[in-house]
PDB file of N, CA, C and O in Angstrom, chain B, residues numbered from 101:
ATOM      1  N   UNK B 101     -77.047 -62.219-227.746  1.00  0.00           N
ATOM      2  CA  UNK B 101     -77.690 -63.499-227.651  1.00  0.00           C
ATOM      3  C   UNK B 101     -79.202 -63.391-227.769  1.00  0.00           C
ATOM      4  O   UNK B 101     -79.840 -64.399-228.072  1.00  0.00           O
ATOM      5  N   UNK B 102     -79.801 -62.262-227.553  1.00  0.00           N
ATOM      6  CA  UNK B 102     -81.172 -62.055-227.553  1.00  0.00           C
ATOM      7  C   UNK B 102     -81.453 -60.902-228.760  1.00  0.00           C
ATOM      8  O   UNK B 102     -81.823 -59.777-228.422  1.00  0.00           O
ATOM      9  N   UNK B 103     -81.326 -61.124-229.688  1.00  0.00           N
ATOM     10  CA  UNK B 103     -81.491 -60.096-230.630  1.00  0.00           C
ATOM     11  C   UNK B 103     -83.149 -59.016-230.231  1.00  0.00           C
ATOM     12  O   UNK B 103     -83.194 -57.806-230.009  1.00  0.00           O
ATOM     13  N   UNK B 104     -84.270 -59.982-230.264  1.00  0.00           N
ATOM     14  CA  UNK B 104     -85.284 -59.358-230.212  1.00  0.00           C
ATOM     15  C   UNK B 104     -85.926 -58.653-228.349  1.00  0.00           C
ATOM     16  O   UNK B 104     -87.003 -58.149-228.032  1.00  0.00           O
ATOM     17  N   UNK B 105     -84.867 -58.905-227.652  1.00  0.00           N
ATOM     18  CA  UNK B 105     -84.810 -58.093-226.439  1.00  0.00           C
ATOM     19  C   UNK B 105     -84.155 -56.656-226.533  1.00  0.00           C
ATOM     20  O   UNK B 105     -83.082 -56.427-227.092  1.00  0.00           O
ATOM     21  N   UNK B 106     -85.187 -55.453-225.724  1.00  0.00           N
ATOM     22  CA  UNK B 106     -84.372 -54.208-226.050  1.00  0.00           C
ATOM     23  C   UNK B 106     -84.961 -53.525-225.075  1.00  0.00           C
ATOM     24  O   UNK B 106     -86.008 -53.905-224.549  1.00  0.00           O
ATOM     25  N   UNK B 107     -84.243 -52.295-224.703  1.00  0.00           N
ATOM     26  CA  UNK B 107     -84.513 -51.221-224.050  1.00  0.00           C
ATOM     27  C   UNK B 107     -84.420 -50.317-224.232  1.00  0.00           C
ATOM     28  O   UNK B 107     -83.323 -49.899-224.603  1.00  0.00           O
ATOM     29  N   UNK B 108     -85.695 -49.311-224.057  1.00  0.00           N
ATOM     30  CA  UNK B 108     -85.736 -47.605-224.613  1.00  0.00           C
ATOM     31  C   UNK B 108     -85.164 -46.861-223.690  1.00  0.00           C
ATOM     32  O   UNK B 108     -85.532 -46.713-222.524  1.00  0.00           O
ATOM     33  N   UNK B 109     -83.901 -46.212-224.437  1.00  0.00           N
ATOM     34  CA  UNK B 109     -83.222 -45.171-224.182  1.00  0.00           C
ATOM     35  C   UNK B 109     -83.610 -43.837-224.669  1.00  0.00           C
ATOM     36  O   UNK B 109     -84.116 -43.757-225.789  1.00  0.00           O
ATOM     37  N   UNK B 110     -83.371 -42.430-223.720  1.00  0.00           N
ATOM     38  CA  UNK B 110     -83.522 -41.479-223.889  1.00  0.00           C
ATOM     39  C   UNK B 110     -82.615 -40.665-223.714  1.00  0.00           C
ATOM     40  O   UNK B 110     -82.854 -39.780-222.893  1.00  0.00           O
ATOM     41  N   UNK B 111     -81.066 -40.656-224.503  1.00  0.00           N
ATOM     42  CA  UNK B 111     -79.892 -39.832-223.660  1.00  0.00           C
ATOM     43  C   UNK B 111     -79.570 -41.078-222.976  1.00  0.00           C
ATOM     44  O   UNK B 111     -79.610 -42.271-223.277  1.00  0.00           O
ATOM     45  N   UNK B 112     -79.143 -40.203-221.664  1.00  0.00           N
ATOM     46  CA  UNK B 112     -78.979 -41.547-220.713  1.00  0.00           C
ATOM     47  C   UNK B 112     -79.426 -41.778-220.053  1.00  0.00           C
ATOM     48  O   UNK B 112     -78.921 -42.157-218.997  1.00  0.00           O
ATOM     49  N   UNK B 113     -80.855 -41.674-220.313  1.00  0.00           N
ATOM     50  CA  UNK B 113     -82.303 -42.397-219.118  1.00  0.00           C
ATOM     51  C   UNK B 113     -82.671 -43.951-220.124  1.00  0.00           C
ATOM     52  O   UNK B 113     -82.767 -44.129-221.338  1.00  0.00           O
ATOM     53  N   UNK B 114     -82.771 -44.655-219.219  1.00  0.00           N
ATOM     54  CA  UNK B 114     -82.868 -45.990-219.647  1.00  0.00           C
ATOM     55  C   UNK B 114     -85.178 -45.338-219.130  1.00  0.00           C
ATOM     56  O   UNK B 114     -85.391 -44.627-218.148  1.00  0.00           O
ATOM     57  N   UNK B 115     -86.265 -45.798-219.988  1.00  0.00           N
ATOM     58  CA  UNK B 115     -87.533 -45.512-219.714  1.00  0.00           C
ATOM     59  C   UNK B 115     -87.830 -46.308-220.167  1.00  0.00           C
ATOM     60  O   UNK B 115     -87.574 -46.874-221.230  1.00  0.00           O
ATOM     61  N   UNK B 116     -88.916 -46.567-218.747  1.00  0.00           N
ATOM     62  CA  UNK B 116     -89.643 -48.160-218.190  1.00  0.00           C
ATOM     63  C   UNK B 116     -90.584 -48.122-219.019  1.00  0.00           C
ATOM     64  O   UNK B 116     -90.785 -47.102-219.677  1.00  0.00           O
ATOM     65  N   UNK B 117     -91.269 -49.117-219.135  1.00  0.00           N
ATOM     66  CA  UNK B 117     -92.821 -49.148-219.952  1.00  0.00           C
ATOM     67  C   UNK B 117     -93.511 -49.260-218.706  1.00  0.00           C
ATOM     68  O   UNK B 117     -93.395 -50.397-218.249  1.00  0.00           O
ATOM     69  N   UNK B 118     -94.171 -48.508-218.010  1.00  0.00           N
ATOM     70  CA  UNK B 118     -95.644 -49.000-216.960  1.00  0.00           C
ATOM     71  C   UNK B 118     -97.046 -49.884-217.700  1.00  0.00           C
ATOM     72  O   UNK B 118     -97.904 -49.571-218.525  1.00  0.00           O
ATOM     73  N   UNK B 119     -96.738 -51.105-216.918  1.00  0.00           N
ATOM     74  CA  UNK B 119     -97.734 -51.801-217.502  1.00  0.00           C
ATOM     75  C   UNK B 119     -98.081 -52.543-216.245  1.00  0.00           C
ATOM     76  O   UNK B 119     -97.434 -52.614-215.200  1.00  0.00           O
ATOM     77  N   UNK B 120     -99.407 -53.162-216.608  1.00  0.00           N
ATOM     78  CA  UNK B 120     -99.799 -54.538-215.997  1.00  0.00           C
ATOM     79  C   UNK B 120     -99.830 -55.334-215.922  1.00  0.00           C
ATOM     80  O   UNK B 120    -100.504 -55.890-215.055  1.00  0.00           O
ATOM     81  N   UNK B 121     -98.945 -56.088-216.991  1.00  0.00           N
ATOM     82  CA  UNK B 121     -99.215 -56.794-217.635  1.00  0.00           C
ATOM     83  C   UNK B 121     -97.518 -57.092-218.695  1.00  0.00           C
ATOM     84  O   UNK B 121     -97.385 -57.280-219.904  1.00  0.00           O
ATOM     85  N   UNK B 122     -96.645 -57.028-217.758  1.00  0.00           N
ATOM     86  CA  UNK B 122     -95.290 -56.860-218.646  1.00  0.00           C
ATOM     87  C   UNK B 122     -95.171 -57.979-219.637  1.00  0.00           C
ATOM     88  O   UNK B 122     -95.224 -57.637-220.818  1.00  0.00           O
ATOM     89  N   UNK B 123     -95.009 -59.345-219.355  1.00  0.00           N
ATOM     90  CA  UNK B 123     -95.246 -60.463-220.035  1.00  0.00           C
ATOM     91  C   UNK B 123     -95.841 -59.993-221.344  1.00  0.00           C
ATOM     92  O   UNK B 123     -95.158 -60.195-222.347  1.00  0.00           O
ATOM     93  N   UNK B 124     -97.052 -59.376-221.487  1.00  0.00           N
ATOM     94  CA  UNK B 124     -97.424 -59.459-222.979  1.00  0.00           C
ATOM     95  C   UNK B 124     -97.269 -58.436-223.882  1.00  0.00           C
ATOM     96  O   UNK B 124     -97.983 -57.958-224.764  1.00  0.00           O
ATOM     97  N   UNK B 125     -96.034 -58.185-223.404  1.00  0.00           N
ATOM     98  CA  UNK B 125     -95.680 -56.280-223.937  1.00  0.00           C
ATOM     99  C   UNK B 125     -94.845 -56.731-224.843  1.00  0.00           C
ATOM    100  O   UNK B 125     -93.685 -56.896-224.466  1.00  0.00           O
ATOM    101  N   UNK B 126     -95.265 -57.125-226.587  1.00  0.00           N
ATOM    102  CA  UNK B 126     -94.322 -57.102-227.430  1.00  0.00           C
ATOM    103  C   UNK B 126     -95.051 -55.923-228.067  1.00  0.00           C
ATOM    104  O   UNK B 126     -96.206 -55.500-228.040  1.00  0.00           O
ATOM    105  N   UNK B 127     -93.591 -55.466-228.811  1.00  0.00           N
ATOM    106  CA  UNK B 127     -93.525 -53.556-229.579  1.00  0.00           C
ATOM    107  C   UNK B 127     -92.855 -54.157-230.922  1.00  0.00           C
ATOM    108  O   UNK B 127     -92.094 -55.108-231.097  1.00  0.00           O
ATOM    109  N   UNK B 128     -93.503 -53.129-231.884  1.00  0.00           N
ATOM    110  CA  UNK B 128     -93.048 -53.288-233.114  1.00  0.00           C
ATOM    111  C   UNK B 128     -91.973 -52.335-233.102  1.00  0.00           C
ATOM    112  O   UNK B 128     -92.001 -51.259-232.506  1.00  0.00           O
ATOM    113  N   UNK B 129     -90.653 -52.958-234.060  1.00  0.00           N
ATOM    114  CA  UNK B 129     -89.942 -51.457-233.704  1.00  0.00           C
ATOM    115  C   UNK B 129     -90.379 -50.109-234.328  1.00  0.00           C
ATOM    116  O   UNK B 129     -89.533 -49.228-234.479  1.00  0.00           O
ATOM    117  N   UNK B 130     -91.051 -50.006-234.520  1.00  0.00           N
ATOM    118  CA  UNK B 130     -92.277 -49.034-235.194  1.00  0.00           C
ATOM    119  C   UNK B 130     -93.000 -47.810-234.327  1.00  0.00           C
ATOM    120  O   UNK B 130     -93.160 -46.590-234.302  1.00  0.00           O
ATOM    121  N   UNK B 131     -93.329 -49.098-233.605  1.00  0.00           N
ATOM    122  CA  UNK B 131     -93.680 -48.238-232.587  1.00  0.00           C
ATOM    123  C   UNK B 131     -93.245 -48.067-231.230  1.00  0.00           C
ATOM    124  O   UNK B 131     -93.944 -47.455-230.422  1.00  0.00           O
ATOM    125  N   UNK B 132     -92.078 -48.596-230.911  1.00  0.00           N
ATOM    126  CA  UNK B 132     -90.941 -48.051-230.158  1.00  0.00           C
ATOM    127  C   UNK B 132     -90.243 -46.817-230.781  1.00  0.00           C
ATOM    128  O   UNK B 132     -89.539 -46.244-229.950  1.00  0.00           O
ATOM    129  N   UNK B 133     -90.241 -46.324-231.842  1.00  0.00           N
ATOM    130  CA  UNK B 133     -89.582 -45.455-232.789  1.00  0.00           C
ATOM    131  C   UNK B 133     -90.630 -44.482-232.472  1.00  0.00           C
ATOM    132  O   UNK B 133     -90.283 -43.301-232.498  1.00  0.00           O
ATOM    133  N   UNK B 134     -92.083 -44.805-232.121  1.00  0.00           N
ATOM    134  CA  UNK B 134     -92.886 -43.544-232.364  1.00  0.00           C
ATOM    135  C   UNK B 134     -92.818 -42.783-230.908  1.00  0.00           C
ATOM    136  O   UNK B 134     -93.602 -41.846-230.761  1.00  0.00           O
ATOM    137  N   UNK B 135     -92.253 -42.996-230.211  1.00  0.00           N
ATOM    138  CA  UNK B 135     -92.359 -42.592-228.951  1.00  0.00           C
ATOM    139  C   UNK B 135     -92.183 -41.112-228.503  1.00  0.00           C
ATOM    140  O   UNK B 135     -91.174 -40.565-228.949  1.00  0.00           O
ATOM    141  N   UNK B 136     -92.960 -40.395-227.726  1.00  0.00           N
ATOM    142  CA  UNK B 136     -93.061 -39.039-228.177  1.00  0.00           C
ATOM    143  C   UNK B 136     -93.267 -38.463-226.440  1.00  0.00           C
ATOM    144  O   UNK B 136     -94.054 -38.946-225.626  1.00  0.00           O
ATOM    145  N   UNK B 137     -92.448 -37.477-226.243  1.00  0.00           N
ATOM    146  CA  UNK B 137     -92.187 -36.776-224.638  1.00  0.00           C
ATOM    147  C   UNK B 137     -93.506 -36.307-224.578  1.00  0.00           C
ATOM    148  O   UNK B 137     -93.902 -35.450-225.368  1.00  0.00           O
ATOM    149  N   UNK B 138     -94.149 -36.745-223.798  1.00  0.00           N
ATOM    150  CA  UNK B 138     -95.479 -35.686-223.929  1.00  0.00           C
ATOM    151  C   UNK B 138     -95.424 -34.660-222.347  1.00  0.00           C
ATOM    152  O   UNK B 138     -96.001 -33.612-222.059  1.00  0.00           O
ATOM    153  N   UNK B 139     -94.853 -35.178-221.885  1.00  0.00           N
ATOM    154  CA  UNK B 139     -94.531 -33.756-220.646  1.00  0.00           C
ATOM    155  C   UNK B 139     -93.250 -34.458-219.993  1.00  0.00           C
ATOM    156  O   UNK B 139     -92.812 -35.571-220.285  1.00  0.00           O
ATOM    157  N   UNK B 140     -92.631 -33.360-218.828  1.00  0.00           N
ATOM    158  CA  UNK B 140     -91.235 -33.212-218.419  1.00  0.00           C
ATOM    159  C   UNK B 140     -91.349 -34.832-217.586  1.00  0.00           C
ATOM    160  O   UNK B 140     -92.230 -35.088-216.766  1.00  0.00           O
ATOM    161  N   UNK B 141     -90.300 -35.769-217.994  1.00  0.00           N
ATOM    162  CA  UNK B 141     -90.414 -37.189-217.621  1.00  0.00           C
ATOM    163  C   UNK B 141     -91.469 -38.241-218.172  1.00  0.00           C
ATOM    164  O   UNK B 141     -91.927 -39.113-217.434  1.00  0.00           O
ATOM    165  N   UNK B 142     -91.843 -38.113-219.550  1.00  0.00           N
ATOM    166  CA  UNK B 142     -92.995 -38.690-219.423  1.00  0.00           C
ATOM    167  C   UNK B 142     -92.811 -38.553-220.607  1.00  0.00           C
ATOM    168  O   UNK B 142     -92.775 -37.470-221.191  1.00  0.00           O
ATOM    169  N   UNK B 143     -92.627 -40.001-221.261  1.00  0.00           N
ATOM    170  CA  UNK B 143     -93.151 -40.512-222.912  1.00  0.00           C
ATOM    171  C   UNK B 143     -94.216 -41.227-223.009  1.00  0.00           C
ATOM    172  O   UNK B 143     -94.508 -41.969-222.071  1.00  0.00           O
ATOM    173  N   UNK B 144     -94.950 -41.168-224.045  1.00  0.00           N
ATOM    174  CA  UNK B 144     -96.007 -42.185-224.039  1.00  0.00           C
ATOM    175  C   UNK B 144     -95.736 -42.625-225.955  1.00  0.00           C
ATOM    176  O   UNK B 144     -95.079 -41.953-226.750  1.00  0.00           O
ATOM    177  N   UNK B 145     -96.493 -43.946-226.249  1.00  0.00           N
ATOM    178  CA  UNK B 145     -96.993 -44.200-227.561  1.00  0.00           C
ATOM    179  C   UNK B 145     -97.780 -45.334-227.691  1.00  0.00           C
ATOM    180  O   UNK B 145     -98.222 -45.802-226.642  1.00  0.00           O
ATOM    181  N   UNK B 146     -98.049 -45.869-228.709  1.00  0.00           N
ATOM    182  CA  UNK B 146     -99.103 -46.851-228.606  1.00  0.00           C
ATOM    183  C   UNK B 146     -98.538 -48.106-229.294  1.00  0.00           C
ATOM    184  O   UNK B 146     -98.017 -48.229-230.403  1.00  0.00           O
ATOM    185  N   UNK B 147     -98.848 -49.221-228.092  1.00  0.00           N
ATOM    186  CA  UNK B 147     -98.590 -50.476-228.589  1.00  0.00           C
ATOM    187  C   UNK B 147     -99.585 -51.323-228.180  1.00  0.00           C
ATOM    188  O   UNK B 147    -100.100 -51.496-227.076  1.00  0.00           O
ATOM    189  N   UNK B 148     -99.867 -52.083-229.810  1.00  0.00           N
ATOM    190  CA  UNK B 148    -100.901 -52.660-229.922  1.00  0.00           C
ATOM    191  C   UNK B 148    -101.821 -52.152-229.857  1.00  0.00           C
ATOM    192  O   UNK B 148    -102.709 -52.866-229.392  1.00  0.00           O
ATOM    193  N   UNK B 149    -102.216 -50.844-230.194  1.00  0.00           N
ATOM    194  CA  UNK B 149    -103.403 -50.227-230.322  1.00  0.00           C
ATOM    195  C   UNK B 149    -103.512 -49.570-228.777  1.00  0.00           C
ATOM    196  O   UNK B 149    -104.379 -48.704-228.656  1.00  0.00           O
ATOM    197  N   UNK B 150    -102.773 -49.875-227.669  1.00  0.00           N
ATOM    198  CA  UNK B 150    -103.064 -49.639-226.135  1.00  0.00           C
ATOM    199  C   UNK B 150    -101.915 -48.718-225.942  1.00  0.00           C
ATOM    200  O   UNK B 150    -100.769 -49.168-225.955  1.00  0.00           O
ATOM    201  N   UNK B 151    -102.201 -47.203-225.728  1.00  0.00           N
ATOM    202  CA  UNK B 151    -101.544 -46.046-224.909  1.00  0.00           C
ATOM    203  C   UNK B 151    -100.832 -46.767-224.030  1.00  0.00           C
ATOM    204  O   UNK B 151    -101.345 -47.607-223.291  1.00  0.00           O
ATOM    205  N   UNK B 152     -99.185 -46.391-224.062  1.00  0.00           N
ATOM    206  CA  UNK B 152     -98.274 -47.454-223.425  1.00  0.00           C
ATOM    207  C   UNK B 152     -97.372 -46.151-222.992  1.00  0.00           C
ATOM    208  O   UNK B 152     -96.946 -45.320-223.795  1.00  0.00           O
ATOM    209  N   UNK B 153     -97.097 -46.120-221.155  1.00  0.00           N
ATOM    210  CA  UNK B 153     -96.153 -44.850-221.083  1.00  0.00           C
ATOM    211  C   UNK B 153     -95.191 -44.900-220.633  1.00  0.00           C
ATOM    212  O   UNK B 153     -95.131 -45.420-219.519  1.00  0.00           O
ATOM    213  N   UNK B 154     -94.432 -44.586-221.019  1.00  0.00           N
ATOM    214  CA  UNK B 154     -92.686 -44.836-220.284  1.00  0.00           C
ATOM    215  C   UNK B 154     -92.059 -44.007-219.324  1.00  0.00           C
ATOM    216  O   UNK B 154     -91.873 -42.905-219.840  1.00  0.00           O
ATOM    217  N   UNK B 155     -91.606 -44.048-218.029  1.00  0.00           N
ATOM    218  CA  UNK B 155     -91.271 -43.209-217.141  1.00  0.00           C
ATOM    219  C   UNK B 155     -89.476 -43.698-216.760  1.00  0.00           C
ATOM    220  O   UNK B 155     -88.964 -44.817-216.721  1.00  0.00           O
ATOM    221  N   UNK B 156     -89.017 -42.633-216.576  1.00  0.00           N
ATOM    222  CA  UNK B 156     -87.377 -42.979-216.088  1.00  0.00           C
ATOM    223  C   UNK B 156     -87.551 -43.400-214.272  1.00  0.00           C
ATOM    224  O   UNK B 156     -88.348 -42.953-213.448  1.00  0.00           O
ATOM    225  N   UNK B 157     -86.629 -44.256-214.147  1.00  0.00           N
ATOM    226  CA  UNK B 157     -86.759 -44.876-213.064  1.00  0.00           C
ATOM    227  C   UNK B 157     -87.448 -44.280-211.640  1.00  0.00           C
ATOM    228  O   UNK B 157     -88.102 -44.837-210.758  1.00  0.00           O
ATOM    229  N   UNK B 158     -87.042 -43.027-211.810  1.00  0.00           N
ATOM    230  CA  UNK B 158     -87.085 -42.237-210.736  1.00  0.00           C
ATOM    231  C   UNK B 158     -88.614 -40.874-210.608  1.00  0.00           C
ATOM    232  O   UNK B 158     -88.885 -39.967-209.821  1.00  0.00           O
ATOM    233  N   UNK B 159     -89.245 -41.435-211.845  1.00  0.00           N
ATOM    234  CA  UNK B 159     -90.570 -40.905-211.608  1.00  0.00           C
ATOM    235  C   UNK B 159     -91.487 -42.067-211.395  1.00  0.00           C
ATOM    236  O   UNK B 159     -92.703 -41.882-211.328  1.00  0.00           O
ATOM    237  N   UNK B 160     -90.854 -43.487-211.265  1.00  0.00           N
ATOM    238  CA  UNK B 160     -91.820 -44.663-211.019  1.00  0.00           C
ATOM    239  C   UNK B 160     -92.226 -44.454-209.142  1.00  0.00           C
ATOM    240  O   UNK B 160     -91.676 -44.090-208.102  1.00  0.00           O
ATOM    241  N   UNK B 161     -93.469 -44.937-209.609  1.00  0.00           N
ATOM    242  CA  UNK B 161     -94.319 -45.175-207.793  1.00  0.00           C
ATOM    243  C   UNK B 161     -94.202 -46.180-207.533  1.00  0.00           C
ATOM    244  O   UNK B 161     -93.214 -46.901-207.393  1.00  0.00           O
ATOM    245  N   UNK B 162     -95.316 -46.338-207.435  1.00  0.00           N
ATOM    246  CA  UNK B 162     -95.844 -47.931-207.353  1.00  0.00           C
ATOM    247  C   UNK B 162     -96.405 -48.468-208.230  1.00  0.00           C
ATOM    248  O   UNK B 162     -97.232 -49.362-208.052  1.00  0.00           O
ATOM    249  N   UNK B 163     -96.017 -47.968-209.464  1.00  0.00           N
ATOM    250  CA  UNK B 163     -96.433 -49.054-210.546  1.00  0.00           C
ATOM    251  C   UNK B 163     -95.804 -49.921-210.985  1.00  0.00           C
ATOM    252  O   UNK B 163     -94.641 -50.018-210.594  1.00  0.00           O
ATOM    253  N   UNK B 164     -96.259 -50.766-211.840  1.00  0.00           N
ATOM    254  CA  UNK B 164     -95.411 -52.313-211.848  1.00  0.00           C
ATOM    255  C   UNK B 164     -94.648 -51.511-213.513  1.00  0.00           C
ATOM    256  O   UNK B 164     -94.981 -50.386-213.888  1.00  0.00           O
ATOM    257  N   UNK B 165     -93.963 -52.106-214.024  1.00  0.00           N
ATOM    258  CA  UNK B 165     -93.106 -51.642-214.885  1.00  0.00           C
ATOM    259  C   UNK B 165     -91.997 -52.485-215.529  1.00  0.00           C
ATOM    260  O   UNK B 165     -91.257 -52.961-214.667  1.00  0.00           O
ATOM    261  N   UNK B 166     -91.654 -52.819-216.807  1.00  0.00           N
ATOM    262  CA  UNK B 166     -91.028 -53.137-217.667  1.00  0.00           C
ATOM    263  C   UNK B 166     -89.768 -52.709-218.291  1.00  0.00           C
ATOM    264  O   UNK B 166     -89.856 -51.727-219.028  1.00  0.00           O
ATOM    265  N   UNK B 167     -88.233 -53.431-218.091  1.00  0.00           N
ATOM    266  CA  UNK B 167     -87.008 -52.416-218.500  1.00  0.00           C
ATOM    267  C   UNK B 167     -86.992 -53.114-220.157  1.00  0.00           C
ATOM    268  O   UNK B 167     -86.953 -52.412-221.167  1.00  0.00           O
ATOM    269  N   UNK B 168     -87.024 -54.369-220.161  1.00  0.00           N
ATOM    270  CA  UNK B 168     -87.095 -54.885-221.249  1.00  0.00           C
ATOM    271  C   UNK B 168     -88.061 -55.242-222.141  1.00  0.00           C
ATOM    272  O   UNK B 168     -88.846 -56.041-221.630  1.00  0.00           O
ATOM    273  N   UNK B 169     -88.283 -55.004-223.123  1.00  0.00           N
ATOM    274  CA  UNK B 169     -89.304 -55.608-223.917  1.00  0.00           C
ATOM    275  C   UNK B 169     -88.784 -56.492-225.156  1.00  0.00           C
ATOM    276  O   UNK B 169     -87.588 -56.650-225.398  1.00  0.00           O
ATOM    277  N   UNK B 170     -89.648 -56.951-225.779  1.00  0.00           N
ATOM    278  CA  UNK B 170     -89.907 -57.998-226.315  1.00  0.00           C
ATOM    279  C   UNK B 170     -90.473 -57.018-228.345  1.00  0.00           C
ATOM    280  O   UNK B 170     -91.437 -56.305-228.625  1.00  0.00           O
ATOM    281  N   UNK B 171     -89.488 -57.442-229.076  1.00  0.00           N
ATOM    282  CA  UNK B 171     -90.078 -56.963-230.590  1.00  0.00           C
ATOM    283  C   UNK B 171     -90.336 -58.051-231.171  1.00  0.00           C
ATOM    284  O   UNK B 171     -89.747 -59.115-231.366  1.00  0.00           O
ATOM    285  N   UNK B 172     -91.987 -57.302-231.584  1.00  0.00           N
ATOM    286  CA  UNK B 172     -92.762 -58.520-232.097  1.00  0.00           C
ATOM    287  C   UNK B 172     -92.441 -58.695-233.984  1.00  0.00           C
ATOM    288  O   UNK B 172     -92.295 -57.871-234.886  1.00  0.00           O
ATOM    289  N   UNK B 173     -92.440 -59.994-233.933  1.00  0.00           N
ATOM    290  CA  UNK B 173     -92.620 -60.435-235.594  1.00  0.00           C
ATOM    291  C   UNK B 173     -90.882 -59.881-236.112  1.00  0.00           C
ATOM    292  O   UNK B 173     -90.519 -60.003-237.282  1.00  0.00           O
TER     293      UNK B 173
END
């Protein structure tokens, strides 16, 4: 029913986007595709020009964080 709703999977880690700002987190699938482990638990890539990092549930703190996002255009 929501075609342009999605969530990044890794295996079978569902990984959050940490943001501030979840509401304005649309991803091209482009650059959901570019997404790259940069250390043990920890993807990062860039959306919208803004370093965007994804953590599996269980390395989240207290940051605010995103399961779903939004693909833009």
């Amino acid at each position: 029913q929501h075609p342009a709703t999605v969530a990044l999977l890794c295996g079978p880690l569902v990984l959050f986007a940490i943001t501030g700002d979840a509401a304005a987190l649309q991803a091209r699938r482009s650059e959901l595709l570019a997404v790259r482990q940069t250390a043990r638990g920890r993807w990062e890539t860039s959306i919208s020009s803004v370093p965007t990092t994804f953590l599996p549930y269980v390395a989240i703190g207290e940051e605010q964080y995103s399961t779903c996002l939004t693909l833009a255009g």
